[in-house]
PQR file of N, CA, C, O and H, with PARSE charges and radii, in Angstrom:
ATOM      1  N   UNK A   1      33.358 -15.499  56.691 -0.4000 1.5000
ATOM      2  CA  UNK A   1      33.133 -14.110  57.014 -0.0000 2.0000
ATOM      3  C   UNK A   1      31.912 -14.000  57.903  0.5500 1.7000
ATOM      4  O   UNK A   1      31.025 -14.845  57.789 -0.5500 1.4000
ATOM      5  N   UNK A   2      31.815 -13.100  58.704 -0.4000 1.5000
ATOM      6  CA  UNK A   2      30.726 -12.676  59.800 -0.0000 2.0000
ATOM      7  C   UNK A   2      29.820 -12.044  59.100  0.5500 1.7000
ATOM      8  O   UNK A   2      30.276 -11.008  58.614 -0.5500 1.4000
ATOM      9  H   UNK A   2      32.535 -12.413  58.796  0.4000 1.0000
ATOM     10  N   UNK A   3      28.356 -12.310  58.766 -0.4000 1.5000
ATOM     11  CA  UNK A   3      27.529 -11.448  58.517 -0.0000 2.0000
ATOM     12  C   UNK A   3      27.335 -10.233  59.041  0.5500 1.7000
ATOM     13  O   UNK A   3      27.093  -9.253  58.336 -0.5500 1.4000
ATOM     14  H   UNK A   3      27.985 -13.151  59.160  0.4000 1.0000
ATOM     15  N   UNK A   4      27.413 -10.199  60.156 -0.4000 1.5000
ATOM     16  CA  UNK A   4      26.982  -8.922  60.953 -0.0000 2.0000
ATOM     17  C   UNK A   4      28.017  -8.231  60.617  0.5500 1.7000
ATOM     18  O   UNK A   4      27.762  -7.044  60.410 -0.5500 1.4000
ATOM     19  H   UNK A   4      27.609 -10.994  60.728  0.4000 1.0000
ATOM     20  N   UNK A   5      29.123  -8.551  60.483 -0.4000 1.5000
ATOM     21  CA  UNK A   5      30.620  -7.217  60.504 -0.0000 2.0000
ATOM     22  C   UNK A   5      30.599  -6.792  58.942  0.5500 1.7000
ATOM     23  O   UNK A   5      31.010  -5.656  58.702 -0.5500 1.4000
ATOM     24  H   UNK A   5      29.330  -9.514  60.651  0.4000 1.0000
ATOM     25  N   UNK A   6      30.027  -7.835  57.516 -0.4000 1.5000
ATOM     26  CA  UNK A   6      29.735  -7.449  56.424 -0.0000 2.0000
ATOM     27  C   UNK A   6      29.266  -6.632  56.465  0.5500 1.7000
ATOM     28  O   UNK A   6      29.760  -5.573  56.078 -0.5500 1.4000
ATOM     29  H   UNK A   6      29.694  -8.757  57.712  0.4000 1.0000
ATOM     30  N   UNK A   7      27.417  -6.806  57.235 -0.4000 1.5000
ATOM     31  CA  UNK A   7      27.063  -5.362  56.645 -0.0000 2.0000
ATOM     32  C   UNK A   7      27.425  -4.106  57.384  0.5500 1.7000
ATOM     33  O   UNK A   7      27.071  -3.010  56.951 -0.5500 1.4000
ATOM     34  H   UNK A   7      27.015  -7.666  57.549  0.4000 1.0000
ATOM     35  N   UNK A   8      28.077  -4.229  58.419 -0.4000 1.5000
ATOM     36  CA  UNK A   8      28.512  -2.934  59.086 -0.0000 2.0000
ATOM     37  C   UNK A   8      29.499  -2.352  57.991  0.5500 1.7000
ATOM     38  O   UNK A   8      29.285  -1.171  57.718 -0.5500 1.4000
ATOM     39  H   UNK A   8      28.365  -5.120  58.771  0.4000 1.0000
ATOM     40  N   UNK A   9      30.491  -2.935  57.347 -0.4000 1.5000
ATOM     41  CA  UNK A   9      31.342  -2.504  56.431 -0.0000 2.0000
ATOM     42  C   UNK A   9      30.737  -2.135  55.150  0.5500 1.7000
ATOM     43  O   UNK A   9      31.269  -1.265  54.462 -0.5500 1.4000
ATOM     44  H   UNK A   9      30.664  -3.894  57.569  0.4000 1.0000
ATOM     45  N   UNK A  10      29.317  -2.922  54.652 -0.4000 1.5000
ATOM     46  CA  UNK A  10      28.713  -2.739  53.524 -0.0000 2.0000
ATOM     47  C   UNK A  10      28.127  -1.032  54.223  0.5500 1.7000
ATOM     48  O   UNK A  10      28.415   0.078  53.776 -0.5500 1.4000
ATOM     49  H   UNK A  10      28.884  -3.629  55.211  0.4000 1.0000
ATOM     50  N   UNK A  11      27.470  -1.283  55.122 -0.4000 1.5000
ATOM     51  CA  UNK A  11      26.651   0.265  55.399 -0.0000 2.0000
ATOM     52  C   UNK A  11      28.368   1.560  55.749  0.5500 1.7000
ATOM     53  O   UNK A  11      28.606   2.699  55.347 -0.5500 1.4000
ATOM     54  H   UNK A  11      27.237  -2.185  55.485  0.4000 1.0000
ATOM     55  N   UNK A  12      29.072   0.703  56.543 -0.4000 1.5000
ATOM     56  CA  UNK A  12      30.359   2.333  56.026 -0.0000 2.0000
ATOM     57  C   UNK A  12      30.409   2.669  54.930  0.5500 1.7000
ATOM     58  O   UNK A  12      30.146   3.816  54.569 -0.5500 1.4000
ATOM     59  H   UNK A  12      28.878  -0.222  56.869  0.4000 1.0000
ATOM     60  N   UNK A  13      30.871   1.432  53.922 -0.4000 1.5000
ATOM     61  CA  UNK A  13      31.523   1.909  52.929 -0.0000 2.0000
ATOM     62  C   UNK A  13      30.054   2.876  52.216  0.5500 1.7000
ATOM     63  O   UNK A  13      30.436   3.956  51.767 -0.5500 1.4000
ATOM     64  H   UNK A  13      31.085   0.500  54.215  0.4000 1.0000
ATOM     65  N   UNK A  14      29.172   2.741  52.129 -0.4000 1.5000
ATOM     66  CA  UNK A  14      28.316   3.318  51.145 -0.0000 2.0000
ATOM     67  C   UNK A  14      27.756   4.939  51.714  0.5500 1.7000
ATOM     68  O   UNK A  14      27.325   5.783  50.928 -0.5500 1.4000
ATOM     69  H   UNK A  14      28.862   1.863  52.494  0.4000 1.0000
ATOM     70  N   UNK A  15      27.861   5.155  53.175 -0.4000 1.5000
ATOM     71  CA  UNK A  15      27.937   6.518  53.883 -0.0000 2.0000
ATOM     72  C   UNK A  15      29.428   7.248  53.574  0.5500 1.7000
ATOM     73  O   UNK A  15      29.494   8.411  53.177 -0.5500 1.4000
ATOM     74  H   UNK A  15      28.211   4.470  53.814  0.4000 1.0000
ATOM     75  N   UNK A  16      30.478   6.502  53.785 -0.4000 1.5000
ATOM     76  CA  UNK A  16      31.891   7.089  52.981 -0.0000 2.0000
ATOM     77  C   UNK A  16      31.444   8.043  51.706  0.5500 1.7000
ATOM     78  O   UNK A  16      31.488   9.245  51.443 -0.5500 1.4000
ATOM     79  H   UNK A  16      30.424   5.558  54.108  0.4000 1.0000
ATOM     80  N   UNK A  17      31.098   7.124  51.220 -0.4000 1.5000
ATOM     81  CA  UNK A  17      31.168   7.313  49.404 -0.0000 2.0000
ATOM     82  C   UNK A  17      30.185   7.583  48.748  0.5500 1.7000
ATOM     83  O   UNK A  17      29.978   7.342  47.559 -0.5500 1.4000
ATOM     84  H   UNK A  17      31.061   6.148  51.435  0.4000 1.0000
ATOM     85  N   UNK A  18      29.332   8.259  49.732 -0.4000 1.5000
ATOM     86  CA  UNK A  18      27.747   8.599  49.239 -0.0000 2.0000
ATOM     87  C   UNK A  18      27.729   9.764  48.502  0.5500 1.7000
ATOM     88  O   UNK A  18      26.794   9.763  47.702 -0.5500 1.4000
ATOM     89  H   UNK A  18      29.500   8.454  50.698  0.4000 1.0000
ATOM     90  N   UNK A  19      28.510  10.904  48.466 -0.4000 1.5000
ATOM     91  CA  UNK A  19      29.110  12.048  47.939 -0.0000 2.0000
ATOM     92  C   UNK A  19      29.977  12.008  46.448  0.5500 1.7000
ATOM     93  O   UNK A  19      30.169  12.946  45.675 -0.5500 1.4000
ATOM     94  H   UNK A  19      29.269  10.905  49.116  0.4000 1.0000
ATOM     95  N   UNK A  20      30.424  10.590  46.331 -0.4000 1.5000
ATOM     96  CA  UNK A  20      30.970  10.541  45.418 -0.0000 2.0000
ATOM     97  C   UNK A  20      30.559  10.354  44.019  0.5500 1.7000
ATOM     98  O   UNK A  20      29.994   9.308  43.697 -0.5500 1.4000
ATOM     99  H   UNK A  20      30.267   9.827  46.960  0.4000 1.0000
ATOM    100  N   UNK A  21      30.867  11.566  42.901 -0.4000 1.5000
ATOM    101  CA  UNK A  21      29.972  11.593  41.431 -0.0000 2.0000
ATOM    102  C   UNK A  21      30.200  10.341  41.018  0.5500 1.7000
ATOM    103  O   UNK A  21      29.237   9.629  40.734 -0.5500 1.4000
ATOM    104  H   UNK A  21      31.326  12.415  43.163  0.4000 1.0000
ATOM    105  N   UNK A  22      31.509   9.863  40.914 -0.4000 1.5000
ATOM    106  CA  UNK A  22      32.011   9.008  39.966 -0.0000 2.0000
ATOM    107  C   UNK A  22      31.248   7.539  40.382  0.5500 1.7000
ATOM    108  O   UNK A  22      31.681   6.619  39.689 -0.5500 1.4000
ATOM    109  H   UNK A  22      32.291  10.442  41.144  0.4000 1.0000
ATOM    110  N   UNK A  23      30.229   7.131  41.343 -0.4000 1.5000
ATOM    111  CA  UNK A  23      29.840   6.126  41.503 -0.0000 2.0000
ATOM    112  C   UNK A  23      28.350   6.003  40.808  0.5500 1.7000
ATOM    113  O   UNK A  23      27.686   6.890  41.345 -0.5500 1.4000
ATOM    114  H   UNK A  23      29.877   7.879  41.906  0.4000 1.0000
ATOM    115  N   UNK A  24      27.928   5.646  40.321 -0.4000 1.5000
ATOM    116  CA  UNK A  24      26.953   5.617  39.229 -0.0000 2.0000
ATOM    117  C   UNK A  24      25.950   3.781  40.085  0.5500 1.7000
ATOM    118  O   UNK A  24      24.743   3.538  40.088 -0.5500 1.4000
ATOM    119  H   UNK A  24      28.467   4.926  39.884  0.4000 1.0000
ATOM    120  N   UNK A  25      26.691   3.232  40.448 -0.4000 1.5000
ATOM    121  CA  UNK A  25      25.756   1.696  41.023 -0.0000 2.0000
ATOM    122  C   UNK A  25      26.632   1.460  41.840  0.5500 1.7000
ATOM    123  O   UNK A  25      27.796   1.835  41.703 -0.5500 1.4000
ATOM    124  H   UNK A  25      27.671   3.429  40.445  0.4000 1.0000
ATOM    125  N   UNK A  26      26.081   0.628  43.065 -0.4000 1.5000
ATOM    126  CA  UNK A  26      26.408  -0.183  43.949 -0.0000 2.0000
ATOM    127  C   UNK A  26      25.932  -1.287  43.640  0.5500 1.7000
ATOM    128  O   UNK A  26      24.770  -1.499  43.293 -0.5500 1.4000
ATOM    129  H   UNK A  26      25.135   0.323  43.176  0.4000 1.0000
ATOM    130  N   UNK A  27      27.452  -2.643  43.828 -0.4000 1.5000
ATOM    131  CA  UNK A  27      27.535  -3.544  43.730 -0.0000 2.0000
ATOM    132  C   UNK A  27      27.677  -4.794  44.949  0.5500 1.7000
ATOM    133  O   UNK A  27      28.736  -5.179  45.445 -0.5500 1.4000
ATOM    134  H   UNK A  27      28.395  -2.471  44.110  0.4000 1.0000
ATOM    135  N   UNK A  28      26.598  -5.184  45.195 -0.4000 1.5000
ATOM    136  CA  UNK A  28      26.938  -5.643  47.137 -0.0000 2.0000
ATOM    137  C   UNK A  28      28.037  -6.872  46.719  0.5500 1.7000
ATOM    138  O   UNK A  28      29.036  -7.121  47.393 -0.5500 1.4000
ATOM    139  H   UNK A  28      25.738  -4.871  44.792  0.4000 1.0000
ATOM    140  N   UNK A  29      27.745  -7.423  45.764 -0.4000 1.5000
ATOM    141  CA  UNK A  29      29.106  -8.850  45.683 -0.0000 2.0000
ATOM    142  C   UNK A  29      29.497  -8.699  44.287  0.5500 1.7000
ATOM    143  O   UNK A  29      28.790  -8.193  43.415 -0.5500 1.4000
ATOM    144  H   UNK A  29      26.933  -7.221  45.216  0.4000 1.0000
ATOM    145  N   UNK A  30      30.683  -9.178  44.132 -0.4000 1.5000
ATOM    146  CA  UNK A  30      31.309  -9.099  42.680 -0.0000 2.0000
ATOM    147  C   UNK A  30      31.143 -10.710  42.472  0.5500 1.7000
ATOM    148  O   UNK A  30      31.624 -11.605  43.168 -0.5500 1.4000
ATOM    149  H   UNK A  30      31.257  -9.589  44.840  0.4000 1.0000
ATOM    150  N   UNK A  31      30.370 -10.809  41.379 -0.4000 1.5000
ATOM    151  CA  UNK A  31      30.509 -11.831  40.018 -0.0000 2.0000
ATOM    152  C   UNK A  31      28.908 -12.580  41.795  0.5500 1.7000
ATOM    153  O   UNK A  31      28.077 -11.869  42.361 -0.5500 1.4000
ATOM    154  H   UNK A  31      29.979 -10.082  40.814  0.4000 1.0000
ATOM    155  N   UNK A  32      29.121 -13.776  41.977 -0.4000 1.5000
ATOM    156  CA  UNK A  32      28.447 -14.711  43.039 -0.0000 2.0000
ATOM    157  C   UNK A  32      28.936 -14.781  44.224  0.5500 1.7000
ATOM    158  O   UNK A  32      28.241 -15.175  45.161 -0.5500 1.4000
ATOM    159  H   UNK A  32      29.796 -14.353  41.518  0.4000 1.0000
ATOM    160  N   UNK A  33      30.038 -14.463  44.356 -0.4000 1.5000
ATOM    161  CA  UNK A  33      31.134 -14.674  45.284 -0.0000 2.0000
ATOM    162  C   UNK A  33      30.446 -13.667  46.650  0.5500 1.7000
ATOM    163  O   UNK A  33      30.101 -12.485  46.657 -0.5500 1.4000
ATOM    164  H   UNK A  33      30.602 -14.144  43.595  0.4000 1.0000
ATOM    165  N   UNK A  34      30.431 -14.942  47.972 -0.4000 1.5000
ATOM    166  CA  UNK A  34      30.111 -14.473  49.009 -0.0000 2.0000
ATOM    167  C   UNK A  34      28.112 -14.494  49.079  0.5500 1.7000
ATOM    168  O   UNK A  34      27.489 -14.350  50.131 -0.5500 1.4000
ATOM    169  H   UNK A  34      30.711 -15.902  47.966  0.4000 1.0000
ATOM    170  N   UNK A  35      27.622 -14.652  48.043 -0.4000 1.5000
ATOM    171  CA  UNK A  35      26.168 -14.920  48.342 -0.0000 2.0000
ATOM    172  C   UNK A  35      25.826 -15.982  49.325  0.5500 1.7000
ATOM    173  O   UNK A  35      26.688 -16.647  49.899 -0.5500 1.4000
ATOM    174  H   UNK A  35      28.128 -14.769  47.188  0.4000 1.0000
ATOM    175  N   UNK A  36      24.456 -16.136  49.520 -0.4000 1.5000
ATOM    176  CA  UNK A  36      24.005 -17.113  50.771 -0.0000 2.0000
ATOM    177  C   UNK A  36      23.710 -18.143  49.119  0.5500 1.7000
ATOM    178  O   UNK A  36      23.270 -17.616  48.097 -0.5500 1.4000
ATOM    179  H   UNK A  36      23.755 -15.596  49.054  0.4000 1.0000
ATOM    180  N   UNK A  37      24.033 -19.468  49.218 -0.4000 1.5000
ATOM    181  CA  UNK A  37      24.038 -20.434  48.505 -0.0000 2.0000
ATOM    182  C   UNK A  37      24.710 -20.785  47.721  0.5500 1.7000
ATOM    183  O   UNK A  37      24.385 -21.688  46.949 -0.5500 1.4000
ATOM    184  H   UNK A  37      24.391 -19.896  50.049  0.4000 1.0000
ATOM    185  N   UNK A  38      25.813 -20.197  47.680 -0.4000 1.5000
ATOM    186  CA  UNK A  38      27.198 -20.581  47.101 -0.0000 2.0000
ATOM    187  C   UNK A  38      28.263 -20.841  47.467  0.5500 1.7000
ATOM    188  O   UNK A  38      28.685 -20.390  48.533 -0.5500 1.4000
ATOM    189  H   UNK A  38      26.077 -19.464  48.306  0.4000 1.0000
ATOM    190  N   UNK A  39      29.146 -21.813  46.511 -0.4000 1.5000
ATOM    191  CA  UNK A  39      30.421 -21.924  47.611 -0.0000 2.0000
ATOM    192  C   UNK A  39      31.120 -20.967  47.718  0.5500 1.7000
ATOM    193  O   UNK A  39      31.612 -20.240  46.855 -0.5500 1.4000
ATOM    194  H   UNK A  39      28.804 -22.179  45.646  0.4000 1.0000
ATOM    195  N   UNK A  40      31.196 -20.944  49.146 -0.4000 1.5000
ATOM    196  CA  UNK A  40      32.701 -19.538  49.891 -0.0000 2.0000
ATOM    197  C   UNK A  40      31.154 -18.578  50.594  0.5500 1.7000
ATOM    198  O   UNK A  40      31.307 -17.624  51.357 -0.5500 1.4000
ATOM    199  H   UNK A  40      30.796 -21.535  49.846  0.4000 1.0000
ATOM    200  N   UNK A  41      29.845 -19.043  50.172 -0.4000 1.5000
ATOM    201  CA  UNK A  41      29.053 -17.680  50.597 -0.0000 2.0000
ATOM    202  C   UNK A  41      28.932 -17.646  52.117  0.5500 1.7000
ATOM    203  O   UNK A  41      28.945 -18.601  52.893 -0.5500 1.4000
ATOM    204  H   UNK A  41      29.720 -19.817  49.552  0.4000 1.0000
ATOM    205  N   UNK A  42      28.798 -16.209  52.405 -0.4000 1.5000
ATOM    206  CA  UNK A  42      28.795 -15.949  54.096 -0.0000 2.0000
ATOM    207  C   UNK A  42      27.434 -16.652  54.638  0.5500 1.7000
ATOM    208  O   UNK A  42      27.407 -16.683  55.868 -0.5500 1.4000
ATOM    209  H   UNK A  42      28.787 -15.433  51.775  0.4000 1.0000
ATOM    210  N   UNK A  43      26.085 -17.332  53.886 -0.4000 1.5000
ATOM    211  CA  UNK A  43      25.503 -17.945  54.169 -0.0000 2.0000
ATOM    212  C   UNK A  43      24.118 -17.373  55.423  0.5500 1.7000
ATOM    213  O   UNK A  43      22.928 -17.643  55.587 -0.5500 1.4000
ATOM    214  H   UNK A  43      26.107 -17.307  52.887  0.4000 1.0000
ATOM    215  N   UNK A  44      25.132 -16.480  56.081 -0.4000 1.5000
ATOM    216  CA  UNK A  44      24.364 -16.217  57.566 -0.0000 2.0000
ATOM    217  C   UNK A  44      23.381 -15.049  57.342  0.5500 1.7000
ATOM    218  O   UNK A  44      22.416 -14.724  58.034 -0.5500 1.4000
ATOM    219  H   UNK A  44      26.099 -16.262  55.948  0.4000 1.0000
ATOM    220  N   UNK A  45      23.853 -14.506  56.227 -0.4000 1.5000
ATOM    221  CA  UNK A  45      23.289 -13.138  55.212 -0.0000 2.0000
ATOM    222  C   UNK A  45      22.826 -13.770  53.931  0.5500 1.7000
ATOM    223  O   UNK A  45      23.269 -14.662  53.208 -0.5500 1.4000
ATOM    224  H   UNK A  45      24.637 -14.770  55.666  0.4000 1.0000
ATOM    225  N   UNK A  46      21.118 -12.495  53.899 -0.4000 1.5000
ATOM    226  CA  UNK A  46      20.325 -13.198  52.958 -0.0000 2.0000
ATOM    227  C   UNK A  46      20.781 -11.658  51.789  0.5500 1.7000
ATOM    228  O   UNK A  46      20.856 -10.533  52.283 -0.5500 1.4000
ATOM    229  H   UNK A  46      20.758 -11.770  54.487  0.4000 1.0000
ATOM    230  N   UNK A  47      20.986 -11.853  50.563 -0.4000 1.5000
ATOM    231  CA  UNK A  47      21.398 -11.124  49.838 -0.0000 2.0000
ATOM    232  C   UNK A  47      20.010 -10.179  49.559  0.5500 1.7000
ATOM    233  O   UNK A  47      20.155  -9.008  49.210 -0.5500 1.4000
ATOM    234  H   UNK A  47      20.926 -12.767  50.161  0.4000 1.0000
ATOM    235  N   UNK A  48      19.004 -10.613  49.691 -0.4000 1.5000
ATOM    236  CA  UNK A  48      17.977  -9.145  49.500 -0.0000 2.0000
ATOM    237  C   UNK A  48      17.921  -8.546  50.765  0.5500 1.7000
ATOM    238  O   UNK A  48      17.299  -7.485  50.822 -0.5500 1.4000
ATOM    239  H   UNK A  48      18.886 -11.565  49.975  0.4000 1.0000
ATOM    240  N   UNK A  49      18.354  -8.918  51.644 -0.4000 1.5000
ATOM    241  CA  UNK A  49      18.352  -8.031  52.567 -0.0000 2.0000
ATOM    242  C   UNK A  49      19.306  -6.525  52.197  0.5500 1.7000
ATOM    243  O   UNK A  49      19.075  -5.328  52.023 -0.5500 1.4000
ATOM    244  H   UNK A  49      18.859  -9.780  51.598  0.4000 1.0000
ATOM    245  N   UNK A  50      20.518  -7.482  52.211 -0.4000 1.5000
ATOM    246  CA  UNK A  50      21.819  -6.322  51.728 -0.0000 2.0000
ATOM    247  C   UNK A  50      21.769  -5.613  50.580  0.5500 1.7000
ATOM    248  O   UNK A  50      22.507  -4.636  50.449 -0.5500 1.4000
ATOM    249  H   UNK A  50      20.706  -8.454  52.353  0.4000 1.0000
ATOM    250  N   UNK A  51      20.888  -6.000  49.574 -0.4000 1.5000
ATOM    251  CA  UNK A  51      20.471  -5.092  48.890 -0.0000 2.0000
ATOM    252  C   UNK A  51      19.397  -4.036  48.950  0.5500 1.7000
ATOM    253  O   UNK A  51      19.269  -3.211  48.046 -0.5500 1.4000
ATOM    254  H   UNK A  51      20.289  -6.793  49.680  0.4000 1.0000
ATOM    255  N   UNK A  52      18.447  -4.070  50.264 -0.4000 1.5000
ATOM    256  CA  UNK A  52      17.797  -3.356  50.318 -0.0000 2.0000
ATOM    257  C   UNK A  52      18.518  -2.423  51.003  0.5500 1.7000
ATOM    258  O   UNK A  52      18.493  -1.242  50.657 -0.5500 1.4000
ATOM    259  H   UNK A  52      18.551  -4.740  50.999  0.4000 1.0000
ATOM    260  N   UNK A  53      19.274  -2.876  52.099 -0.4000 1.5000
ATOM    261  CA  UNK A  53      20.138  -2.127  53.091 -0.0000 2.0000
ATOM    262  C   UNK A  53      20.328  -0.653  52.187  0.5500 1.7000
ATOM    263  O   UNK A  53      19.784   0.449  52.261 -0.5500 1.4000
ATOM    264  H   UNK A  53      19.295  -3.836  52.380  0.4000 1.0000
ATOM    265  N   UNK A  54      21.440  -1.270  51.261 -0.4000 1.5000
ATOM    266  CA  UNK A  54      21.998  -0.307  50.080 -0.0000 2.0000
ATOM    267  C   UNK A  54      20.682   0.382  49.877  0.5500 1.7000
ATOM    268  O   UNK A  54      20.460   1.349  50.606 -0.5500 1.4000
ATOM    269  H   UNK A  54      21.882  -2.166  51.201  0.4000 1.0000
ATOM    270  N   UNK A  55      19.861   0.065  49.081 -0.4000 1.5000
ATOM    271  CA  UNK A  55      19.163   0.938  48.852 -0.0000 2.0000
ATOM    272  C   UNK A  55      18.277   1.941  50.124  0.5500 1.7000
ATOM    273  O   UNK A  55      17.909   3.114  50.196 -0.5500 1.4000
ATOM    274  H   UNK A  55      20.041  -0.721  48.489  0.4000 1.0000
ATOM    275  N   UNK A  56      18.228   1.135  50.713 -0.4000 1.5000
ATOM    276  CA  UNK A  56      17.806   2.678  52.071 -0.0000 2.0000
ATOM    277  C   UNK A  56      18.818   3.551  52.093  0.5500 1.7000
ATOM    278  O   UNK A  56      18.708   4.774  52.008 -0.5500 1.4000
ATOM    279  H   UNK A  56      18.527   0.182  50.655  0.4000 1.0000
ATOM    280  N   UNK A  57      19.918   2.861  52.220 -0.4000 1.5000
ATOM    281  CA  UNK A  57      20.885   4.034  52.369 -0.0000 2.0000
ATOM    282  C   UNK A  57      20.721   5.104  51.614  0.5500 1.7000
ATOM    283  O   UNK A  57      20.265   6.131  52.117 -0.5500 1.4000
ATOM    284  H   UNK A  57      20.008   1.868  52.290  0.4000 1.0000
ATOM    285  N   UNK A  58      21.089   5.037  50.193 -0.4000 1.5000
ATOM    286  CA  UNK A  58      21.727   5.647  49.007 -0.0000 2.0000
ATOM    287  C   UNK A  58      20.389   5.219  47.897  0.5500 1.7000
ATOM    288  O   UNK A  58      20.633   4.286  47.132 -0.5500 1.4000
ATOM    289  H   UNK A  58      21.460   4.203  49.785  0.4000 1.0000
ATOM    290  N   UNK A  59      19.257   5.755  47.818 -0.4000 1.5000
ATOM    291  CA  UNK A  59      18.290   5.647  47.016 -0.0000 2.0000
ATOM    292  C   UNK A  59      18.495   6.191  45.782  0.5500 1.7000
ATOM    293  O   UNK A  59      17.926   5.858  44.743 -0.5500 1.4000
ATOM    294  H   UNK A  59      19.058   6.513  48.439  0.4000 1.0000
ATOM    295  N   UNK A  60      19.279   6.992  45.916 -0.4000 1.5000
ATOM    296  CA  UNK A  60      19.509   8.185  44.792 -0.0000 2.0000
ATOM    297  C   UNK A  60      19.994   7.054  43.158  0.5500 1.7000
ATOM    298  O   UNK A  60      19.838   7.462  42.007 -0.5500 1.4000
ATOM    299  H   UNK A  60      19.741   7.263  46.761  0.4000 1.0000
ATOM    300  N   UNK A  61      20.649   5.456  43.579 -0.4000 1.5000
ATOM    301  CA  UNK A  61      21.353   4.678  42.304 -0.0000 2.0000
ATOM    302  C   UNK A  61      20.740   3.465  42.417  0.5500 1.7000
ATOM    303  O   UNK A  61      19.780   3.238  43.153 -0.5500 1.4000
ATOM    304  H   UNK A  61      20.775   5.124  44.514  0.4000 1.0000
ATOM    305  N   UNK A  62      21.231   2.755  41.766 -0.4000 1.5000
ATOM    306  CA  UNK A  62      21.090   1.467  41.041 -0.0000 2.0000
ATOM    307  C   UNK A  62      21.679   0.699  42.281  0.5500 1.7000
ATOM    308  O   UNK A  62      22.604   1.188  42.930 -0.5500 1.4000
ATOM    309  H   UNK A  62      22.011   2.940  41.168  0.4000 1.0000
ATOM    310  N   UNK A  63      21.103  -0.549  42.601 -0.4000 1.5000
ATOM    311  CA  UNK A  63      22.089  -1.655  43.296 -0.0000 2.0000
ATOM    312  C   UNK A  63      22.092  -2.715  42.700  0.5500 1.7000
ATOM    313  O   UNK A  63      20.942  -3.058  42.427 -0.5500 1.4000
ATOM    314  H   UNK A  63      20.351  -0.946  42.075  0.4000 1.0000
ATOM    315  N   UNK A  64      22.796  -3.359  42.386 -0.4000 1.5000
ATOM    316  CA  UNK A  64      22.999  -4.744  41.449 -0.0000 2.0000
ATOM    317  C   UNK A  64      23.287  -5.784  42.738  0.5500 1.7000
ATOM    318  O   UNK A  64      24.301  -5.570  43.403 -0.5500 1.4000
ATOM    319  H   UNK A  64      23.730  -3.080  42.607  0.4000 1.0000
ATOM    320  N   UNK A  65      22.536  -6.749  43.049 -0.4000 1.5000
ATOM    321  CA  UNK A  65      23.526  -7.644  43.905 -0.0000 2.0000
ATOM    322  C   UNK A  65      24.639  -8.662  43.434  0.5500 1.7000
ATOM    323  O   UNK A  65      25.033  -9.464  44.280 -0.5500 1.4000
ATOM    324  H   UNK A  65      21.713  -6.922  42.509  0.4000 1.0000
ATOM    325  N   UNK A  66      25.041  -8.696  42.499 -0.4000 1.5000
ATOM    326  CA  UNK A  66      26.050  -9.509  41.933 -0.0000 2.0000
ATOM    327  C   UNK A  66      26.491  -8.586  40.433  0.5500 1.7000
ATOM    328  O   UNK A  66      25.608  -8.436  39.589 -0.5500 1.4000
ATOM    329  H   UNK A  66      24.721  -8.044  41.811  0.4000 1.0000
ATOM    330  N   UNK A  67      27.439  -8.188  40.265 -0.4000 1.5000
ATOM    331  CA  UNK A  67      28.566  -7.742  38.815 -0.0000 2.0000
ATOM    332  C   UNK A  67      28.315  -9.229  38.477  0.5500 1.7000
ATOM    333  O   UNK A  67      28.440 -10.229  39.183 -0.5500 1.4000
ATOM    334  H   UNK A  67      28.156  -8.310  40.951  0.4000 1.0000
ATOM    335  N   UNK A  68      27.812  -9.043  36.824 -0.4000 1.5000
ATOM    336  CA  UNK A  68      28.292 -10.580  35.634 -0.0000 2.0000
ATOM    337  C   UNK A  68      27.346 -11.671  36.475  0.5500 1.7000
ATOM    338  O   UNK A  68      27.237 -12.780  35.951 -0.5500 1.4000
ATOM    339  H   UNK A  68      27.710  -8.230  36.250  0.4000 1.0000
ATOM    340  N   UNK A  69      26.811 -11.493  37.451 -0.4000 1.5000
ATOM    341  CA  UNK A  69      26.309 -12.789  38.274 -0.0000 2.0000
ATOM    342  C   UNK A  69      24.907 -13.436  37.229  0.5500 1.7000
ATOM    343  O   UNK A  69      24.607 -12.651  36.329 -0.5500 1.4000
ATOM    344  H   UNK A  69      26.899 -10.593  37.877  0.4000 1.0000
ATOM    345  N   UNK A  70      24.139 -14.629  37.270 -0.4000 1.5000
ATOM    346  CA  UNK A  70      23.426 -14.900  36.965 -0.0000 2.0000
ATOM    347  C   UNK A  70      23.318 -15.877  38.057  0.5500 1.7000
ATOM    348  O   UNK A  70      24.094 -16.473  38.803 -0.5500 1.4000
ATOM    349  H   UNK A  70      24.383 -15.267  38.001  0.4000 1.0000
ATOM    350  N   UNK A  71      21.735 -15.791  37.810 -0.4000 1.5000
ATOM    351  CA  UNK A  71      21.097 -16.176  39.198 -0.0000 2.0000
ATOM    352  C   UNK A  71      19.836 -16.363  38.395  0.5500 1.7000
ATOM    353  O   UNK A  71      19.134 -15.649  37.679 -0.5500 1.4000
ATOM    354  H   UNK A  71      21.104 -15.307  37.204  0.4000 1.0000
ATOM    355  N   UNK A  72      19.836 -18.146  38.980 -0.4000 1.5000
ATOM    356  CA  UNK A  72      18.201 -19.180  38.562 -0.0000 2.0000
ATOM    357  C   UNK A  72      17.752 -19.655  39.938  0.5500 1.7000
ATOM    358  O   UNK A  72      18.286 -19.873  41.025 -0.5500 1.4000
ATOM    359  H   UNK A  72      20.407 -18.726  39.562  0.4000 1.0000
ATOM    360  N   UNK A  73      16.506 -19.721  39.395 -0.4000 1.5000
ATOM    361  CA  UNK A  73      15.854 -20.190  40.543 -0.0000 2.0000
ATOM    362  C   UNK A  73      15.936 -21.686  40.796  0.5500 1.7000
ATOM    363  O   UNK A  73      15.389 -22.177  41.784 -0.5500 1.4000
ATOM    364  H   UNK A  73      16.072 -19.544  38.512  0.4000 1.0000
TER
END
């Protein structure tokens, strides 16, 4: 996957759906999948970035960068 076209789709989708009650957190990746240091991850993207992204956007919630994820240093 292209970093750059991720977060263009990460920043639509969250201007889309910025209105919407029923969203309570933004989740930039489900479970690890797609992080920079994992296998399958887009690599070219640093995940605090995209989580800050989110949060400039949409300050108003929660951003989790990984659903279920655990993450060691």
């Amino acid at each position: 996957m292209d970093a750059a076209q991720f977060q263009t789709e990460l920043s639509r989708m969250v201007q889309t759906h910025i209105n919407s009650p029923a969203i309570i957190m933004w989740d930039v990746f489900n479970e690890s999948q797609g992080q920079e240091n994992t296998s399958g991850g887009v690599g070219q993207a640093t995940t605090a970035s995209l989580v800050q992204l989110v949060k400039t956007l949409d300050p108003s919630r929660l951003v989790n960068q990984a659903s279920a994820a655990t993450i060691t240093a």
